[in-house]
C-alpha positions in Angstrom: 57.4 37.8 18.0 55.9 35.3 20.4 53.3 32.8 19.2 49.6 34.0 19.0 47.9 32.0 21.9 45.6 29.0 20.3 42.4 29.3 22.4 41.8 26.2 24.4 38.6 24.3 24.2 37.4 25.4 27.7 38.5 29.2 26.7 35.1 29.0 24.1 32.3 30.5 25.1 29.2 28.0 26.1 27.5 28.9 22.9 30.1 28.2 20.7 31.0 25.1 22.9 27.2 23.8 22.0 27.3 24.6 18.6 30.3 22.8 17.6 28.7 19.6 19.9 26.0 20.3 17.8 27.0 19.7 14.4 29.2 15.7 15.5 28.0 12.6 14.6 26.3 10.6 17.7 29.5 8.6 18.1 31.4 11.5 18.2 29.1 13.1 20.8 29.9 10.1 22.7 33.5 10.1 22.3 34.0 13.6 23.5 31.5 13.7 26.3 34.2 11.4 28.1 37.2 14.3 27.9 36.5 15.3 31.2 33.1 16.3 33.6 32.3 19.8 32.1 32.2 17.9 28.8 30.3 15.9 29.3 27.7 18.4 30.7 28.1 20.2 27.5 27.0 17.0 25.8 24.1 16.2 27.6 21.6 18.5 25.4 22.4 17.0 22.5 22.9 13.2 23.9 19.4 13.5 24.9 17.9 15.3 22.3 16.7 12.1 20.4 15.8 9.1 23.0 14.9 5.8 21.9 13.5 2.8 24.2 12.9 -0.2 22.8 11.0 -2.0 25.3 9.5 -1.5 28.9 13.1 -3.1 30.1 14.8 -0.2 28.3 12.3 2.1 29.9 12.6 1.1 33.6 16.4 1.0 33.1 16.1 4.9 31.7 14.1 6.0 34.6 16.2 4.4 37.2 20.0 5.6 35.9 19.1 9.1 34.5 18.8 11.9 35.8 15.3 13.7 35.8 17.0 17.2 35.0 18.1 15.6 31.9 14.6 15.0 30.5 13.9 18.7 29.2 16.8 17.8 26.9 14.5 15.7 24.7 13.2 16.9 22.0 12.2 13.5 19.8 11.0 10.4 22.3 11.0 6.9 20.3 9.3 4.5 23.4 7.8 0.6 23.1 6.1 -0.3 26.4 6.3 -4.2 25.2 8.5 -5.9 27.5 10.9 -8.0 25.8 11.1 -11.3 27.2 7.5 -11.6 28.8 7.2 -13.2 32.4 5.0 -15.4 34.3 4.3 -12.1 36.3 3.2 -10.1 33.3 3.1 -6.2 34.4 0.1 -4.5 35.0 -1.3 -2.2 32.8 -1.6 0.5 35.4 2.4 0.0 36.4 3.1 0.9 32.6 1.2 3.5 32.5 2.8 5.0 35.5 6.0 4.6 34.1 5.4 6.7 30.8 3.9 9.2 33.3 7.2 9.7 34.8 8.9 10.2 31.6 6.6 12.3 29.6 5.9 14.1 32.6 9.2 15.6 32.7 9.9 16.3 28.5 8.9 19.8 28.5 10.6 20.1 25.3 9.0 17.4 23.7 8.4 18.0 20.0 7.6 14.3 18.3 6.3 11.4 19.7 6.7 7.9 18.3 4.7 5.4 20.8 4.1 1.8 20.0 2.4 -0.7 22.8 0.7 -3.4 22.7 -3.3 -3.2 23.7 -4.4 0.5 25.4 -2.5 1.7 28.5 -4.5 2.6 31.5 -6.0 5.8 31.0 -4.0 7.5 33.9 -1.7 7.8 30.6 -3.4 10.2 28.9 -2.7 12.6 31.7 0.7 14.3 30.8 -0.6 15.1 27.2 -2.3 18.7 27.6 0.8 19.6 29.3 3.2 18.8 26.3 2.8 22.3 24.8 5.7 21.6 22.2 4.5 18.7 21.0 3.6 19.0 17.5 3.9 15.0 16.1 2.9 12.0 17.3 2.6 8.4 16.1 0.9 5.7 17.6 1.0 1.9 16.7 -0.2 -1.4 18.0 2.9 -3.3 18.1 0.7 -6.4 19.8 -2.1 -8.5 18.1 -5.5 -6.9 17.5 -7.4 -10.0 18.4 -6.2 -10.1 21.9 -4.3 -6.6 22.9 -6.3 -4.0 20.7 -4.9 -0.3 20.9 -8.3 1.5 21.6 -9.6 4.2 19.3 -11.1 6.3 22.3 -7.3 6.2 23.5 -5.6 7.5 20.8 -8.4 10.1 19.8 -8.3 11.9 23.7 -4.6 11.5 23.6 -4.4 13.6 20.2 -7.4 15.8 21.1 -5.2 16.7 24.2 -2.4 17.6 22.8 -2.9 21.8 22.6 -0.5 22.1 19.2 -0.7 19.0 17.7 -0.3 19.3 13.9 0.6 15.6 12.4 -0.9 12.6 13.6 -0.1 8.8 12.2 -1.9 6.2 13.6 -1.4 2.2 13.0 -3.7 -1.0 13.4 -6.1 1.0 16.0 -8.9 -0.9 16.8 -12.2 0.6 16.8 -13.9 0.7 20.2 -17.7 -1.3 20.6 -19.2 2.1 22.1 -18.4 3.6 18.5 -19.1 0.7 16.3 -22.2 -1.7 18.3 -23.0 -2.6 13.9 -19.8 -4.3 13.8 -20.7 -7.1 17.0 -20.8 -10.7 15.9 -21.3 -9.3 11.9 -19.3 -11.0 9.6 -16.3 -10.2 8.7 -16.0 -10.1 12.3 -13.8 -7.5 13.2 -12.1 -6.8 16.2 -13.6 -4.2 18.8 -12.0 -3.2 22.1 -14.2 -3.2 25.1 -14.4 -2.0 28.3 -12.7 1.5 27.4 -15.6 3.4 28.4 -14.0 4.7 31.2 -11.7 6.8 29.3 -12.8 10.1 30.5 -14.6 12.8 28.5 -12.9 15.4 26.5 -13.6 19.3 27.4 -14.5 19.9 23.7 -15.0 16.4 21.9 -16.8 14.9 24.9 -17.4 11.6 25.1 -17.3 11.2 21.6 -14.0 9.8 21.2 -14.4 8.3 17.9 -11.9 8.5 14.6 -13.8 10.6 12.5 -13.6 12.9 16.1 -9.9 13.7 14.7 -11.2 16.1 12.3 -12.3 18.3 15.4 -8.7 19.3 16.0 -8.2 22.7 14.8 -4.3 22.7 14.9 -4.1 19.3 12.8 -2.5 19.4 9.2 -1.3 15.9 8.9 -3.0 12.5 9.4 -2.1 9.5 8.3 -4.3 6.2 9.3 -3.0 2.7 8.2 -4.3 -0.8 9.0 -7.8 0.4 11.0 -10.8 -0.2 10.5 -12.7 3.2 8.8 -16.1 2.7 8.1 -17.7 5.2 10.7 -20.5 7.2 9.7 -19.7 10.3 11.2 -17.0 10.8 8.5 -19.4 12.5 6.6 -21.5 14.3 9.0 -18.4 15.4 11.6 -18.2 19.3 11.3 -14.5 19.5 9.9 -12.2 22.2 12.2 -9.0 21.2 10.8 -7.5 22.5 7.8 -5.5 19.2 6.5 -2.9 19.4 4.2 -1.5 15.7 4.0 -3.9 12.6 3.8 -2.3 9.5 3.9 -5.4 6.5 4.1 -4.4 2.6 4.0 -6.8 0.1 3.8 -8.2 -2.0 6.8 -7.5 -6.2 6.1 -10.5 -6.9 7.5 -12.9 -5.5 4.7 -12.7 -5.7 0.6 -11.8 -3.6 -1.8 -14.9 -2.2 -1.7 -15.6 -1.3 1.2 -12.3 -0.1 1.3 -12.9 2.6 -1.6 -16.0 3.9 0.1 -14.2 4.8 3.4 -11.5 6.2 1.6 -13.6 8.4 -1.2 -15.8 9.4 2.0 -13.0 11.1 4.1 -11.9 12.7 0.8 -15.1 14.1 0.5 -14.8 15.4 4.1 -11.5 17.0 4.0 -10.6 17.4 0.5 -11.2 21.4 -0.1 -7.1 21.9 1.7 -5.7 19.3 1.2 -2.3 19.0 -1.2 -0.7 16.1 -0.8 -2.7 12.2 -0.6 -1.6 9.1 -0.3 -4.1 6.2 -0.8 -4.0 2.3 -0.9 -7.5 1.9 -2.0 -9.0 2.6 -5.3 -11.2 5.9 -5.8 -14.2 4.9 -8.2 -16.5 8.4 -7.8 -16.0 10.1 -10.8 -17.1 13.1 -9.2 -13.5 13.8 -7.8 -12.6 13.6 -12.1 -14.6 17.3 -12.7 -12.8 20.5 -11.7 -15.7 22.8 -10.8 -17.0 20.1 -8.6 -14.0 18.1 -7.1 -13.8 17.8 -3.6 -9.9 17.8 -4.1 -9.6 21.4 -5.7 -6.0 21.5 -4.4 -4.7 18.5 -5.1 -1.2 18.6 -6.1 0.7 15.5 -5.1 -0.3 12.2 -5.5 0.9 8.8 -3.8 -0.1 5.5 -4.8 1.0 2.6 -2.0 2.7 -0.8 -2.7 -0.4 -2.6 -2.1 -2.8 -0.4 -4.0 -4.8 -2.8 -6.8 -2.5 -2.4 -9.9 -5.8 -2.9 -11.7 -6.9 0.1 -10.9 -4.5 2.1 -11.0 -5.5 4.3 -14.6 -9.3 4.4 -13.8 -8.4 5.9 -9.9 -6.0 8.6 -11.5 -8.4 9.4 -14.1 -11.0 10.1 -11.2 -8.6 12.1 -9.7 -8.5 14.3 -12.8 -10.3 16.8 -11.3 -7.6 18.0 -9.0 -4.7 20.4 -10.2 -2.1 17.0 -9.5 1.4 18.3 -10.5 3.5 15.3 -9.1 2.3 11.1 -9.4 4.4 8.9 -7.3 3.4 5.2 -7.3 5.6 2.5 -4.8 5.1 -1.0 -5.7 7.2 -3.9 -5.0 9.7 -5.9 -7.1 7.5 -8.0 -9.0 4.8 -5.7 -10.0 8.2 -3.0 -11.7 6.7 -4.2 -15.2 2.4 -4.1 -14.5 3.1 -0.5 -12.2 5.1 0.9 -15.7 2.5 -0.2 -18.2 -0.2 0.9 -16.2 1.3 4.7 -16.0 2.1 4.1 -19.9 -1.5 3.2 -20.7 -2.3 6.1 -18.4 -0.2 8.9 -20.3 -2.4 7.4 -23.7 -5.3 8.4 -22.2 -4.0 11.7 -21.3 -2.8 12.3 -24.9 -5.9 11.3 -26.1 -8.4 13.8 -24.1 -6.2 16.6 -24.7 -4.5 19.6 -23.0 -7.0 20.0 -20.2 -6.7 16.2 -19.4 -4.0 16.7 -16.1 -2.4 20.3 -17.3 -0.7 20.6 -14.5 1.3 17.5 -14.7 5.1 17.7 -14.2 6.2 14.6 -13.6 6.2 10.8 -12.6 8.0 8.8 -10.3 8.1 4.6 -9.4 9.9 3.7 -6.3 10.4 -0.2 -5.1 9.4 -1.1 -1.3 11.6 -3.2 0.3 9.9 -6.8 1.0 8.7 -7.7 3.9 9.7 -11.2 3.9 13.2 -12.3 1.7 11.8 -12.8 -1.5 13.8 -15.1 -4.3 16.4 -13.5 -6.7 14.9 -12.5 -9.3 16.2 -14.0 -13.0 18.6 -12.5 -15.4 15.5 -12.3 -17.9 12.7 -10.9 -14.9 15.6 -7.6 -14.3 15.7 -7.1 -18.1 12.2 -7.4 -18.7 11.6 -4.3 -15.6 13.9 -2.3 -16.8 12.8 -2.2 -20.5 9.6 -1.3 -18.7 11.1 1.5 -16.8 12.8 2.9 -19.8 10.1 2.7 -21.9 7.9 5.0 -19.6 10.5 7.4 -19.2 10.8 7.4 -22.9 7.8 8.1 -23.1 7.0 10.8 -20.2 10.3 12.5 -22.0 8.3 12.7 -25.1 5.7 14.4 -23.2 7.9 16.8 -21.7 7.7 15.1 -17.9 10.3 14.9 -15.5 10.0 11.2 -14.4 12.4 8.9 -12.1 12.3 4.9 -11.6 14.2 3.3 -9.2 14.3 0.4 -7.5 15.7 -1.3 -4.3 18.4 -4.1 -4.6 19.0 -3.6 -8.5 23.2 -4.3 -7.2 22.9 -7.0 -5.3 21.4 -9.0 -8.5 24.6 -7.1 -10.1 27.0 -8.4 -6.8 25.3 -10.2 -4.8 25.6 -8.2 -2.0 23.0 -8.1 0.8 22.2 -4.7 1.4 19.2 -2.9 0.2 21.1 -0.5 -2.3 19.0 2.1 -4.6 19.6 2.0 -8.5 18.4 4.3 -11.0 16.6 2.7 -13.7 17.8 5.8 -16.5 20.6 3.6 -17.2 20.6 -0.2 -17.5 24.2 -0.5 -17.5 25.6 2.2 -14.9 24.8 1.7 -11.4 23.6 4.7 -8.7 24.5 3.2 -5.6 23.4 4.4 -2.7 22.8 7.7 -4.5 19.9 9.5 -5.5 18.5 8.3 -8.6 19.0 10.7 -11.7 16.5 13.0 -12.8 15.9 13.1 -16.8 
């Protein structure tokens, strides 16, 4: 009997040819997209399905060498419009703008959007957005200094408020616009306000109210996330609310105090709590009102985030107030040196739930602590600092074990005090002894 024939890699049909393309690692992509022409053509979907340009260079350089066709490929655009190495001849805004034009322009498939500049593009950028009718995510950051190249927040608002189908919005050190926010001129603490944005045209449906609290107005929105911006607005309580959010995720603006910071936060609460299941906060909540279940403002509360720089202090009174809410999960991210304060605080917590009895967070499953990375390189912590945060850690899970809770603390680095090894590694905390690199950290 003769041989059966082995199908040869051209003999597959296209779909099977893309599937298989599909499933390779990137560098693999790239290895076999150089077999011969009709690979590569094969490759070029999911080559380009994930673009990332790190600066305005990177951007230029991708317009000029790739072929427009290609563009509908993308599916997830990463872009900086910073240039790297800035010139005498710095570029005008306008010439930037017209260069994300030509991109966007042509990402029909465009499904997330991650978009850092520094200071507002001219607003002839805002023009390819109502267009984008498969983009569902977009994040936009200020990778410049407030002070002198603020990101408007009449920019961001009509470029979101454009976007047909958006449903998740994150937004980083925005600067709130003078036309909103005339209270904040030349008032201590003196925070910044970008001018001369009033040109920005008005929206169809928002108008020329292009203000945060203006987000809320987007029917299709069910994610938002705001970090480093200035909130204090009025018309967070008074905007009528179209969007049905499901994650909240507030940070705290620099510029203001605690405070302040609670009553911004415990206001947009207010305003979108009734759908909301999943909140993340970095200021404290001090309204007990949010602590009464008939009257909560969070009546579908389930899962609760507490951020590395939220006040340890407050950590028990806030989740108290939040006792209201049917909260099934608590995850609190802290960094290295607070391991110890973030565990005793959840410990003293847990007493309190003990002592007000079943109805005091029924719902409650379980409990987790997580370890940011530093921003900066911090010092090596000593032989007696890693014991004294992991006798905390296993004395809370001791203790949510008692209480029948599922609970996991981990924390970044716990090997390289072990080896000495530079890479941020994950540990699990469940066992002192034994080591979970770069695994998931066990569940008890």
């Amino acid at each position: 009997m003769s041989p059966t024939p082995v199908a040869s890699w051209h003999g597959l049909p296209n779909e099977m040819m893309l599937a298989i393309i599909d499933i390779l690692d990137t560098e693999d992509v790239k290895t076999l997209s150089k077999v011969d022409q009709r690979t590569y053509q094969a490759c070029v979907p999911t080559q380009f399905k994930k673009v990332k340009l790190d600066n305005y260079e990177a951007l230029e350089r991708f317009l000029e060498n790739v072929p427009r066709s290609y563009y509908t490929h993308i599916e997830e655009l990463e872009l900086c419009t910073h240039s790297e190495s800035p010139s005498s001849f710095p570029v005008l805004p306008r010439v930037r703008a017209d260069s994300v034009i030509a991109l966007l322009s042509g990402t029909s498939r465009l499904t997330k959007l991650l978009l850092r500049i520094a200071g507002s593009l001219d607003k002839s950028a805002l023009s390819p957005f109502p267009y984008l009718n498969n983009l569902k995510s977009i994040s936009v950051s200020n990778c410049g200094e407030e002070s002198t190249t603020p990101l408007s927040e009449r920019f961001v608002v009509s470029m979101a408020a454009s976007t047909r189908y958006l449903e998740e919005l994150s937004l980083e050190h925005i600067t709130r616009s003078s036309m909103h926010a005339p209270e904040l001129e030349g008032v201590y603490p003196c925070v910044p306000l970008a001018v001369n944005d009033e040109d920005i045209p008005d929206h169809p449906i928002l108008g020329s109210e292009l203000s945060l609290p203006s987000l809320l107005r987007i029917p299709t929105l069910r994610k938002l996330t705001i970090r480093d911006t200035h909130l204090g607005h009025e018309g967070w309580t008074s905007i009528p609310v179209a969007c049905r959010l499901e994650v909240l995720d507030l940070g705290s603006c620099y510029h203001e105090d605690e405070g302040f910071n609670t009553q911004c936060t415990e206001r947009i609460m207010a305003a979108v709590g009734p759908t909301v299941d999943e909140f993340s906060l970095t200021a404290a909540v001090s309204d007990t009102v949010f602590a009464q279940s008939s009257v909560t403002p969070l009546p579908r509360l389930r899962k609760l985030h507490i951020s590395p720089f939220f006040p340890v202090d407050s950590v028990v009174e806030t989740v108290a107030n939040l006792a209201g809410s049917p909260v099934e999960k608590i995850s609190v991210q802290c960094f290295e040196e607070d391991v110890v304060d973030v565990c005793q605080a959840l410990e003293e917590f847990l007493t309190l739930r003990v002592e007000r009895g079943p109805e005091f967070y029924h719902k409650l499953q379980r409990i987790d602590v997580s370890v940011a990375a530093a921003a900066f390189d911090a010092d090596m912590p000593s032989a007696e600092e890693v014991e004294e945060r992991v006798a905390a850690a296993r004395r809370l899970q001791n203790f949510c074990r008692e209480l029948q809770l599922l609970s996991v603390v981990d924390r970044l680095m716990a090997a390289k005090t072990k080896t000495g090894s530079d890479k941020p590694e994950v540990a699990s905390f469940t066992d002192a002894k034994r080591y979970t690199v770069k695994g998931r950290a066990m569940t008890i």
